[in-house]
N, C-alpha and C positions, 0 to 999 in steps of 0.2 A: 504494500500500500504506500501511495508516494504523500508525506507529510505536508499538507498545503501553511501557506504562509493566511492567517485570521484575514480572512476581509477578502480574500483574493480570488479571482474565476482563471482557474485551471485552460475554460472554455476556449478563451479571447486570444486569437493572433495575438504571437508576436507584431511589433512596428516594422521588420524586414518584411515579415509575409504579409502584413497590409501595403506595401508599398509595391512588392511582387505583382498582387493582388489586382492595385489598383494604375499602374503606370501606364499600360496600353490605353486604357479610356481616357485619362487624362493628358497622355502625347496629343490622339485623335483630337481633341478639342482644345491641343497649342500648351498647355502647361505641363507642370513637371510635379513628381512629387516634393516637396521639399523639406516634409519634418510629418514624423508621424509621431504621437504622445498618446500612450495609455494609461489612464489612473484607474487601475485595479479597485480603489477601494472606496469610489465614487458610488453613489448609489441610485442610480443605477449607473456599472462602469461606463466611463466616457472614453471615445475613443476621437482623436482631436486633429484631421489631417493637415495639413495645410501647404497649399495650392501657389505657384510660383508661375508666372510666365512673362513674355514680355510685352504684352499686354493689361490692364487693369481686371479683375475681375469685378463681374458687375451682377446685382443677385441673380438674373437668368441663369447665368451661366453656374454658379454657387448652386442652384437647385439644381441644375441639370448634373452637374458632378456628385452632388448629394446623392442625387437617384440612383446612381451609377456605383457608386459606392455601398450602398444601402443593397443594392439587390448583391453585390459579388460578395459583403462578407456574410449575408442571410443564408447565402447557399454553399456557405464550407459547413462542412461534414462535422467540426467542431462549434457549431452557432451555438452562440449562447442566448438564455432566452434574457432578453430586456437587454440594450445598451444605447444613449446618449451617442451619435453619430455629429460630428460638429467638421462640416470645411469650412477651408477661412483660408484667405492672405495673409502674407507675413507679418500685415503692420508696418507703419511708417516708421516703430522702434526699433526695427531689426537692423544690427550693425551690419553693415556693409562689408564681408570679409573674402569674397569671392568676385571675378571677374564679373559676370554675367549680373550679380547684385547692382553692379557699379553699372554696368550698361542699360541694366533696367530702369534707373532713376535720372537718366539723364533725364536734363531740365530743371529739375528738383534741386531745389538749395540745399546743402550739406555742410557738414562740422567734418574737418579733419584735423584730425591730429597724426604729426607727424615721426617720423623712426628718430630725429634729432630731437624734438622735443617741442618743435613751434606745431602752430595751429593755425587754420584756414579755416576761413566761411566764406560758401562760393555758390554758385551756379553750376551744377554738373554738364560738361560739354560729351564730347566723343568719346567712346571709349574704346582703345585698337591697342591691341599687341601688349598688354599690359600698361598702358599710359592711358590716364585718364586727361582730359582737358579741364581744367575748371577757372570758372570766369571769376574775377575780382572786381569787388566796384573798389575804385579809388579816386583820387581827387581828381573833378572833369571829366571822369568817365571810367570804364573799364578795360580792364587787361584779361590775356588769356595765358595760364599757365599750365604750361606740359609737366606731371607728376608721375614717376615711377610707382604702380600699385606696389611695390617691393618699399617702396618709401613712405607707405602710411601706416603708421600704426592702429588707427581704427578710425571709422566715418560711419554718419548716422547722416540720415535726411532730418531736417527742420521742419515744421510743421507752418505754413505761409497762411495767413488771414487775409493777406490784400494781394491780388494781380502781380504778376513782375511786371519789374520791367520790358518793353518790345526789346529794345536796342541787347539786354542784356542775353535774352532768349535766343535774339538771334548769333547771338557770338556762342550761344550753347548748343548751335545749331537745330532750334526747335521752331514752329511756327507759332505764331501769336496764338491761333486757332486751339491749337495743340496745349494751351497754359498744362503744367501739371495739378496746379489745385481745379483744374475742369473748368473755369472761367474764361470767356475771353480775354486776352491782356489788353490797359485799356492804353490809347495809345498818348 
């Protein structure tokens, strides 16, 4: 008899085999898996994926992955009954520790901190070959500086209330159209 751990379902995938599980459906519809999290001892257990692409997820597509998710772990052999099913995006807190993070946020204003020990708040531009772009506002206007991703030690996105600026956007190679906070930029 295998001694279970108080509180815990034997039942419930591992986070590797929900990820196994659910990758092909969420390639098809352009995302990726990017973090699976199970609390065991949630009542009922919760199982927490969450959905990365280079696109925004927007709730259509959040229910349609939900659905998709919901029927493939219903039908393993080990389904448990009752679980808390929850996709989601990474959130605008998630540090920036990966290429594709970085390329994802272009446009988006961010906090770097750097491997020397200074720090940047910029405008996220192109991101090729390990070198991100990021725009500076400085006096009379902005600049654009070329960063080694090997050269930051962590970057988060800011969270923006007002419109950017067009001029700045455009040096981060975005259209007005395109604002990251979903607004037009106003010009």
């Amino acid at each position: 008899m295998t001694e279970r751990t108080p509180g815990s379902h034997p039942a419930l995938p591992e986070p590797e085999q929900v990820v196994a599980l659910l990758e092909a459906d969420f390639a098809r519809a352009g995302y990726e898996v990017d973090d699976v999290r199970i609390d065991r001892r949630a009542r009922p257990p919760r199982i927490t994926v969450v959905a990365d692409g280079d696109r925004p997820l927007d709730l259509d597509t959040i229910a349609e992955l939900s659905r998709a998710a919901s029927d493939r772990l219903d039908a393993l052999d080990t389904a448990v009954d009752g679980y808390l099913l929850e996709v989601t995006s990474p959130g605008v807190d998630r540090p920036l520790t990966a290429e594709k993070h970085f390329r994802r946020a272009r446009g988006r204003r961010v906090a770097v901190r750097l491997s020397d020990g200074g720090s940047l708040d910029g405008r996220l531009g192109a991101v090729t070959d390990g070198v991100a772009e990021l725009v500076l506002r400085e006096r009379g206007g902005f600049s654009v500086r070329r960063i080694p991703l090997a050269d930051i030690r962590d970057a988060v996105v800011q969270v923006e209330f007002s419109p950017p600026n067009p001029r700045e956007l455009e040096l981060a190679g975005v259209r007005d159209d395109a604002a990251p906070n979903g607004t037009e930029a106003d010009a």
